[in-house]
C-alpha positions in Angstrom: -18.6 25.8 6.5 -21.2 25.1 9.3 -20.0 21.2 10.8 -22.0 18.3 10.0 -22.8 15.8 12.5 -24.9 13.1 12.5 -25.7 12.0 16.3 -25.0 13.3 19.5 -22.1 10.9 19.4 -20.4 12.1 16.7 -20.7 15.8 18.5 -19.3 14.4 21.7 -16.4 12.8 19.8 -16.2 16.1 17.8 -15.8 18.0 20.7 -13.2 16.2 22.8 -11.0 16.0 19.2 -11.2 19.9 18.6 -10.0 20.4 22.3 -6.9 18.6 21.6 -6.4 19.5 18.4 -8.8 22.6 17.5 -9.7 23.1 13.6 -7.4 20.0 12.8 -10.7 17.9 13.8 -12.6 18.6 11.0 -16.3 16.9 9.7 -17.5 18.8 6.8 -18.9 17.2 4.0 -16.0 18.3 1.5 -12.9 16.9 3.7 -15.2 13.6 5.0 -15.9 12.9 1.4 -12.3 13.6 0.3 -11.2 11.2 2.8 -14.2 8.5 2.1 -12.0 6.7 -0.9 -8.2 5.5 -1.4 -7.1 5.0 -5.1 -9.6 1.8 -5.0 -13.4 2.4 -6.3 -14.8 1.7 -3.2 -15.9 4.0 -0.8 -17.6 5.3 2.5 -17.4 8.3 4.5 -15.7 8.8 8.0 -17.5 10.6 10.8 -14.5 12.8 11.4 -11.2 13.5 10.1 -7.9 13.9 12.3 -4.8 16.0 11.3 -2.6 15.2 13.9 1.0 16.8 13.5 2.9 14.8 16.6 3.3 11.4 18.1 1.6 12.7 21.0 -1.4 13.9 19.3 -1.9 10.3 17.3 -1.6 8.8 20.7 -4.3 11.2 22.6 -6.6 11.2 19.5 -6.3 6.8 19.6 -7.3 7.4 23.9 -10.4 9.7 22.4 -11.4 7.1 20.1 -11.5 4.0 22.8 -13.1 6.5 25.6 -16.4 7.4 23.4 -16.0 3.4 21.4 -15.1 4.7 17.9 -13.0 2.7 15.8 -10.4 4.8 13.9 -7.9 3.9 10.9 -4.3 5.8 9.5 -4.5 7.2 6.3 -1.8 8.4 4.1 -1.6 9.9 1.1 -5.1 7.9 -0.3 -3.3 6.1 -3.0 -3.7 2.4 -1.8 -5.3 0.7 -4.2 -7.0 -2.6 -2.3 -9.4 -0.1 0.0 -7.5 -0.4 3.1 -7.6 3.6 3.5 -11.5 2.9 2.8 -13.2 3.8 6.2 -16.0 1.6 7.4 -18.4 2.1 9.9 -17.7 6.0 10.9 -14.5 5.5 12.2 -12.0 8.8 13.0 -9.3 8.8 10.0 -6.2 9.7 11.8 -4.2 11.3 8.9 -0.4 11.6 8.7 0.2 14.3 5.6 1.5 16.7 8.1 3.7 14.7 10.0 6.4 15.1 7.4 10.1 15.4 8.9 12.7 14.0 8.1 14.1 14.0 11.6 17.2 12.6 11.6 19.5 10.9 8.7 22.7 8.9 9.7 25.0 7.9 6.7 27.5 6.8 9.2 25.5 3.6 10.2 22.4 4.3 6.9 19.5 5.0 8.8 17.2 7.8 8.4 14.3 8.5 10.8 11.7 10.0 9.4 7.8 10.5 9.8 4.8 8.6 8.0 3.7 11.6 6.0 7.0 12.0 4.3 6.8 11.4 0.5 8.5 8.4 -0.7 10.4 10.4 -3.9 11.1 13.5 -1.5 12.9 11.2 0.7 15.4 10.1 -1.7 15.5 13.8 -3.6 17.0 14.5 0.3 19.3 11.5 0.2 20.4 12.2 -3.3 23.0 15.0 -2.2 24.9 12.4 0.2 24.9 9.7 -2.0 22.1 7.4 -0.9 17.8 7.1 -1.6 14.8 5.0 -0.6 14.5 2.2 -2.0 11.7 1.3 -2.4 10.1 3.1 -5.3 6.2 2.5 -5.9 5.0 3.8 -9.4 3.0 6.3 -6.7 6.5 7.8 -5.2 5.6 11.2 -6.6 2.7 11.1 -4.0 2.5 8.1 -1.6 3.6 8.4 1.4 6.6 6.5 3.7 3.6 5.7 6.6 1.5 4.2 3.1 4.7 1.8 2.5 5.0 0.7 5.9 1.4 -0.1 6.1 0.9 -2.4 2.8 4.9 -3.4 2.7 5.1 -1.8 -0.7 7.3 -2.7 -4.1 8.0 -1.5 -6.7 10.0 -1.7 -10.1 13.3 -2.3 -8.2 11.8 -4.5 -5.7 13.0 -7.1 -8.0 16.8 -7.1 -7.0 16.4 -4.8 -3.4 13.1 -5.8 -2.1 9.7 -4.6 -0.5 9.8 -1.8 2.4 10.4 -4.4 5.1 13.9 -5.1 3.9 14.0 -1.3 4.8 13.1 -0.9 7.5 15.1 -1.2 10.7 12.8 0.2 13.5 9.1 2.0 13.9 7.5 4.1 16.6 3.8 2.8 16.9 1.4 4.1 18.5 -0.6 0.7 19.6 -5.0 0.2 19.4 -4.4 0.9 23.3 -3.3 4.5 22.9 0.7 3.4 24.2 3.4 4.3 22.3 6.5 1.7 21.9 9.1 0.8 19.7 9.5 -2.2 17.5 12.7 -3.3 16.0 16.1 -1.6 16.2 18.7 0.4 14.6 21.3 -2.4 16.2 22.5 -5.2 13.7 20.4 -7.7 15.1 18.0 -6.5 17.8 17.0 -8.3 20.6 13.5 -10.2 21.4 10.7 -11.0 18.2 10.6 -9.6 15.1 7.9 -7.5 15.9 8.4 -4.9 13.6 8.5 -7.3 10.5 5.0 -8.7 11.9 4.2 -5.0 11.8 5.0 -3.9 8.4 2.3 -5.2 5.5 -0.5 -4.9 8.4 -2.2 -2.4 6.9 -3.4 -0.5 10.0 -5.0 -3.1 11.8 -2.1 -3.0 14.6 -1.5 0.2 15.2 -0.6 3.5 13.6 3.6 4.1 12.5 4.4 7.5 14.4 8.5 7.7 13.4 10.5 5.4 11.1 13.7 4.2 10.6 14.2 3.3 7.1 17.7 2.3 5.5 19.8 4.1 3.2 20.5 2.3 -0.1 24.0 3.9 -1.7 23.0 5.1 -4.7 24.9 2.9 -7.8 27.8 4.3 -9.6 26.6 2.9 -13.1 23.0 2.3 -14.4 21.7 1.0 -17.8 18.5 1.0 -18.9 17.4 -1.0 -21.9 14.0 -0.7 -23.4 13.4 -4.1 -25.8 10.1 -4.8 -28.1 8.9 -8.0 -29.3 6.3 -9.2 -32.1 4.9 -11.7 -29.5 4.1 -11.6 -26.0 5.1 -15.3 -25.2 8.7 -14.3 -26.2 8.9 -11.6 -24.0 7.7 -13.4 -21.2 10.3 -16.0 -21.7 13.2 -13.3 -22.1 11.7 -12.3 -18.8 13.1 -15.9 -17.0 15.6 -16.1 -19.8 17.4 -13.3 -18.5 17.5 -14.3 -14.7 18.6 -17.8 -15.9 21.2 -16.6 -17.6 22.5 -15.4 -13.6 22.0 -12.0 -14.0 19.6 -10.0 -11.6 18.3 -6.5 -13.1 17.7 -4.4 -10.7 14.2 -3.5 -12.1 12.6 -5.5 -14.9 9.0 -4.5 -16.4 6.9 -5.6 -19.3 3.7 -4.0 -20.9 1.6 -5.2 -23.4 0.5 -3.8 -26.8 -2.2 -1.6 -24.8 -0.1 -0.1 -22.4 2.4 0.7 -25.0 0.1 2.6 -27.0 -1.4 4.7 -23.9 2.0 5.3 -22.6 3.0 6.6 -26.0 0.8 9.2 -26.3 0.9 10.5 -23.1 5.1 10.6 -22.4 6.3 10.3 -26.3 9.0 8.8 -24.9 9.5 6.5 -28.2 8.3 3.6 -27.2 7.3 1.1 -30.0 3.6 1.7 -30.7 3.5 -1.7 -33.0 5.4 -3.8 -30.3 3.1 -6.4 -28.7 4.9 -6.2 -25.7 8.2 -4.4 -24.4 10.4 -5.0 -21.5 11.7 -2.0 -19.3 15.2 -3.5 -17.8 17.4 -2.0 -15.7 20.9 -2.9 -14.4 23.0 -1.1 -11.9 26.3 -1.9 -10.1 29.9 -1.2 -10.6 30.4 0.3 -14.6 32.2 -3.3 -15.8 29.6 -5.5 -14.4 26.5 -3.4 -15.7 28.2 -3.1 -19.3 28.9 -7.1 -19.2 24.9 -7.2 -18.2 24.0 -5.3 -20.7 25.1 -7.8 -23.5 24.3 -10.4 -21.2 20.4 -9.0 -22.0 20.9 -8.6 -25.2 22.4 -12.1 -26.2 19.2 -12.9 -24.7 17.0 -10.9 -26.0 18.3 -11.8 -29.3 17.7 -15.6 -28.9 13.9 -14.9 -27.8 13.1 -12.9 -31.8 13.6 -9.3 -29.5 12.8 -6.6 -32.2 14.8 -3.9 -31.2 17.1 -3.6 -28.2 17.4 0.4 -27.1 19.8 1.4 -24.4 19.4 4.9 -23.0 21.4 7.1 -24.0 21.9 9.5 -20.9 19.7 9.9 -17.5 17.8 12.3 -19.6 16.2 9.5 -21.9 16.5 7.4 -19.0 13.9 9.2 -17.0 11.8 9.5 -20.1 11.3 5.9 -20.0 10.7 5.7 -16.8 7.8 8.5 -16.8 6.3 6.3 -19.3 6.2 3.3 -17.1 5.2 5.2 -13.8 2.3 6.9 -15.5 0.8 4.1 -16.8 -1.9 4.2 -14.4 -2.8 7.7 -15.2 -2.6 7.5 -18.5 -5.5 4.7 -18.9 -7.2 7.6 -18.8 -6.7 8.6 -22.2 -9.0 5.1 -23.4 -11.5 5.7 -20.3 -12.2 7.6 -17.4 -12.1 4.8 -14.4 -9.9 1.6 -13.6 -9.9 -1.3 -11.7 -6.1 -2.6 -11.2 -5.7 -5.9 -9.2 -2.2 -7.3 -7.8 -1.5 -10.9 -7.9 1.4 -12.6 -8.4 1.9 -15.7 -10.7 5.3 -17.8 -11.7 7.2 -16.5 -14.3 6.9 -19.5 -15.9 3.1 -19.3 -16.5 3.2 -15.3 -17.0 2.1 -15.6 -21.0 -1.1 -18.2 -19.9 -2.5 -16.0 -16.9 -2.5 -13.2 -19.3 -4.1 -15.2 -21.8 -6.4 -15.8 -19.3 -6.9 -12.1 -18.2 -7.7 -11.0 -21.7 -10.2 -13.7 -22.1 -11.9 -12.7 -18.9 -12.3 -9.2 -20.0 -13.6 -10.2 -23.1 -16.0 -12.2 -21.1 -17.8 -9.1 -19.3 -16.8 -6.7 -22.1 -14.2 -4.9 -20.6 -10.8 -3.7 -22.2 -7.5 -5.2 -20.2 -4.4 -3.5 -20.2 -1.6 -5.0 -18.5 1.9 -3.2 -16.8 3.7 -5.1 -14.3 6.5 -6.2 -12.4 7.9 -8.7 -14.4 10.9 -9.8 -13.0 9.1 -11.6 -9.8 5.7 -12.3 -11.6 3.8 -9.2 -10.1 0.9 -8.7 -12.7 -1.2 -5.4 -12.0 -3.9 -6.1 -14.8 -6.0 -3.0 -15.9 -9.9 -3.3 -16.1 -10.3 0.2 -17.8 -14.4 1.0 -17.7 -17.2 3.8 -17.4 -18.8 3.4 -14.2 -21.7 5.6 -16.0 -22.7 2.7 -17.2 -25.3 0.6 -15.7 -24.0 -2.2 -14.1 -20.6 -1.7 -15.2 -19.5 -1.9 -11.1 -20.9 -5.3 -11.4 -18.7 -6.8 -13.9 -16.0 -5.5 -13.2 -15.7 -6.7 -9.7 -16.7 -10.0 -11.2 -13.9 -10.1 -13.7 -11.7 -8.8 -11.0 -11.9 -12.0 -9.2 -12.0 -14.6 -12.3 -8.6 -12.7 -12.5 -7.5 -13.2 -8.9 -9.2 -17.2 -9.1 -7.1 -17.9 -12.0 -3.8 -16.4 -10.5 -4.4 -18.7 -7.2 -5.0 -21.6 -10.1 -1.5 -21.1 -11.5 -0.2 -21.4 -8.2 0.3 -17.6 -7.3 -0.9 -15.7 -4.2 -3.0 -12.8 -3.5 -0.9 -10.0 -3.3 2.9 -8.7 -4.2 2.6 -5.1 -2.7 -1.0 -3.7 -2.5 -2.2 -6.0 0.4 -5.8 -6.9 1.1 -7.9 -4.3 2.6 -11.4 -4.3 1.2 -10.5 -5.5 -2.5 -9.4 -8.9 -1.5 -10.8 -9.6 2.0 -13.0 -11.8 0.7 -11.3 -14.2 -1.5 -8.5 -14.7 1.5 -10.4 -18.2 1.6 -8.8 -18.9 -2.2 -5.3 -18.7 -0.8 -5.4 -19.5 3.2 -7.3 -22.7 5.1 -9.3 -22.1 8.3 -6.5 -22.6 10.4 -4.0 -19.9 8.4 -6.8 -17.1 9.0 -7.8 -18.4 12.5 -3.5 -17.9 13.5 -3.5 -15.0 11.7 -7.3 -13.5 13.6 -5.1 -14.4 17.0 -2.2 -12.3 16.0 -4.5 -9.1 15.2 -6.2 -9.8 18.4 -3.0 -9.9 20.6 -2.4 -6.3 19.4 -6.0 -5.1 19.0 -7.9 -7.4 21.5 -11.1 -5.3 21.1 -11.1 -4.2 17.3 -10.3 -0.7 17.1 -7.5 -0.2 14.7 -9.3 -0.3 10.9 -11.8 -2.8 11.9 -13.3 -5.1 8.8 -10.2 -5.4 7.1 -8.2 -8.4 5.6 -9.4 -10.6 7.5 -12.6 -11.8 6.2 -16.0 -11.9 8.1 -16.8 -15.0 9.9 -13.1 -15.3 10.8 -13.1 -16.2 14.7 -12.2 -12.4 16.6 -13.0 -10.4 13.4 -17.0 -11.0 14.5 -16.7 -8.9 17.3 -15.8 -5.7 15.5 -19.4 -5.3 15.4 -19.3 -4.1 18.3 -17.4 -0.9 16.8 -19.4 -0.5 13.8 -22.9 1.1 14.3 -26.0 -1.2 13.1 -26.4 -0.7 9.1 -22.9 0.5 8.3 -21.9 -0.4 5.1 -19.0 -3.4 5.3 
């Protein structure tokens, strides 16, 4: 396919990139507009795209980029979903697909280091063998990528009793906006200086670009349980939800969908779940075998107390997974209703889980749009579904609109912006609902003391007319859609 440039710029830049790197600099229409969108529905395409395979080439391609003033952002796998993978301005995407080793995996001390374009689920199908995985587990695992966790600190259903990827993480090569390449963090129990690689993960790009990593091993348990319970009434699931951790016990993973997702899931894995529930819970406990039995009836004592329907335990890791395909494809399988989605990320208290979603159904009443809600439960992580036809007119419109009554009335109930998904695009500009002045000036200063001239994915998180955030300008040609 003949190149497309668009200025003598982009050629010089084109040139310099293909000397380093040959056909792995690539601008044709196809790749730049595979690479113009993440898994949100915005979308923009780059002037080039990078497939670097080493350290060394991220850090010469990064020297390329400040040499002829081009901003440039990391991409993973695409499968963000708040449009920080979105490029603005016709930046360089530096993408890590094909830096996928796993280079080195210590289960002496639990460390493996591996690099950013490794799949999260391969990573633990390579642990599996010695007795460890990842863990980490987004409902993307299938396809996002390690570099992708690092970058928006990512959950998942088991996030509720392990954590996001900065629990696991020990230490990251980085390849800094200046085109150096460090290391932050360490292997060692409690490394020495800041905790620069913590600042690092959940930055979404905007620091630098993760080159190596060196994630922990989580022993894989020697009993799990999975229960699957349905109720009559969404309130009384919700408050099995707190019920449940009252009652002392922490699941390891503990999900809830509603009478929509149910009936999506359903058809799509035919896993049995209840098609007449209103809502179910997905709980799982792992441990030692007499502490995860004793759970189990722990859950159901309590399930029982809250009018639970019917409590299912799986009967082997067979049914086990089933439930689980049904959970993880929930995304997907909004398909089935309509073709395009909008999914948000806030997070509320569990105690006010059954009003927000009041409140979410009501808004999508509002701008006739159907809600379908699968989330993390256990720590109040709501993913609410706008499903919609962007064929129709001004259908972009209301979404967006009902997206952020949805996010305004999550900040009412005294949540926050974000559990795992970050900000990117989606949510730079209702960072004002959450943070004063002073929290986005602090956090401007920080960006800047890593990225003092606004290379690394300019435009995002931190909203325009934030102090050093206007003069990325300076990087993003006149008219450029922001």
């Amino acid at each position: 396919m003949t190149p497309e440039v668009d200025s003598a710029a982009d050629a010089a830049l084109l040139a310099d990139l293909r000397g380093l790197i040959g056909d792995r600099a690539r601008d044709n229409d196809f790749e730049r507009g595979l690479y113009s969108r993440d898994g949100s529905i915005e979308g923009s395409p780059p002037a080039i795209v990078c497939l670097p395979e080493t350290a060394v080439e991220v850090a010469e391609i990064v020297r390329i980029c400040r040499r002829h003033s081009r901003p440039f952002l990391a991409r993973g796998s695409g499968t963000g979903l708040a449009g920080g993978a979105v490029p603005v301005g016709r930046p360089v995407v530096i993408a890590t697909a094909k830096m996928d080793r796993i280079v080195e995996v210590d289960t002496d001390n639990r460390v493996a280091w591996v690099e950013p374009g490794v799949l999260n689920l391969d990573l633990s199908r390579a642990l599996t063998p010695l007795g460890f995985h990842f863990a980490p587990d987004p409902s993307s695992q299938q396809v996002c990528s390690i570099g992708g966790n690092i970058a928006n600190n990512s959950g998942g259903p088991h996030c509720l009793a392990y954590g996001v990827t900065t629990a696991h993480i020990a230490a990251l090569e980085v390849v800094l906006p200046s085109g150096d390449t460090t290391v932050l963090g360490g292997v060692d129990a409690e490394p020495a200086g800041l905790d620069l690689r913590g600042l690092f993960v959940g930055s979404e790009g905007t620091m630098g670009i993760a080159t190596k990593a060196a994630v922990r091993l989580t022993p894989n348990a020697p009993s799990v349980r999975t229960l699957l319970l349905d109720f009559d009434d969404v309130s009384e699931g919700s408050a099995a939800v707190s019920a449940i951790i009252a009652a002392g016990l922490v699941p390891s993973a503990l999900e809830m969908m509603d009478q929509r997702a149910i009936e999506i899931v359903e058809a799509f894995a035919h896993a049995g779940y209840p098609t007449g529930a209103a809502a179910v819970l997905l709980v799982e406990l792992d441990g030692l075998p007499g502490g995860v039995e004793a759970g189990v009836e722990i859950v159901r004592e309590v399930a029982l107390k809250h009018h639970v329907g019917h409590v299912r335990v799986a009967a082997d890791d067979e049914e086990r997974a089933l439930l689980w395909k049904g959970r993880k494809n929930a995304f997907g399988a909004v398909a089935r209703i309509k073709p395009d989605y909008y999914l948000h990320d806030t997070v509320v208290p569990r105690s006010r889980l059954t009003e927000v979603l009041e409140k979410v159904y009501r808004i999508a009443d509002a701008y006739d749009l159907i809600a379908v809600n699968v989330f993390h439960a256990g720590d109040g992580n709501l993913h609410p579904i706008l499903a919609f036809d962007r064929r129709q007119p001004g259908v972009d419109e209301r979404v967006k609109a009902a997206g952020r009554d949805i996010v305004a009335a999550s900040i009412e109930a005294g949540g926050v912006l974000s559990g795992e998904h970050g900000i990117g695009l989606e949510k730079r500009d209702y960072m004002g609902m959450l943070f004063s002045a002073h929290d986005m000036y602090t956090q401007d200063v920080v960006r800047e003391t890593f990225d003092p001239d606004g290379f690394a994915n300019p435009l995002k998180v931190i909203p325009t007319g934030s102090r050093c955030s206007d003069s990325f300008h300076q990087h993003v040609p006149e008219g450029a859609w922001v």
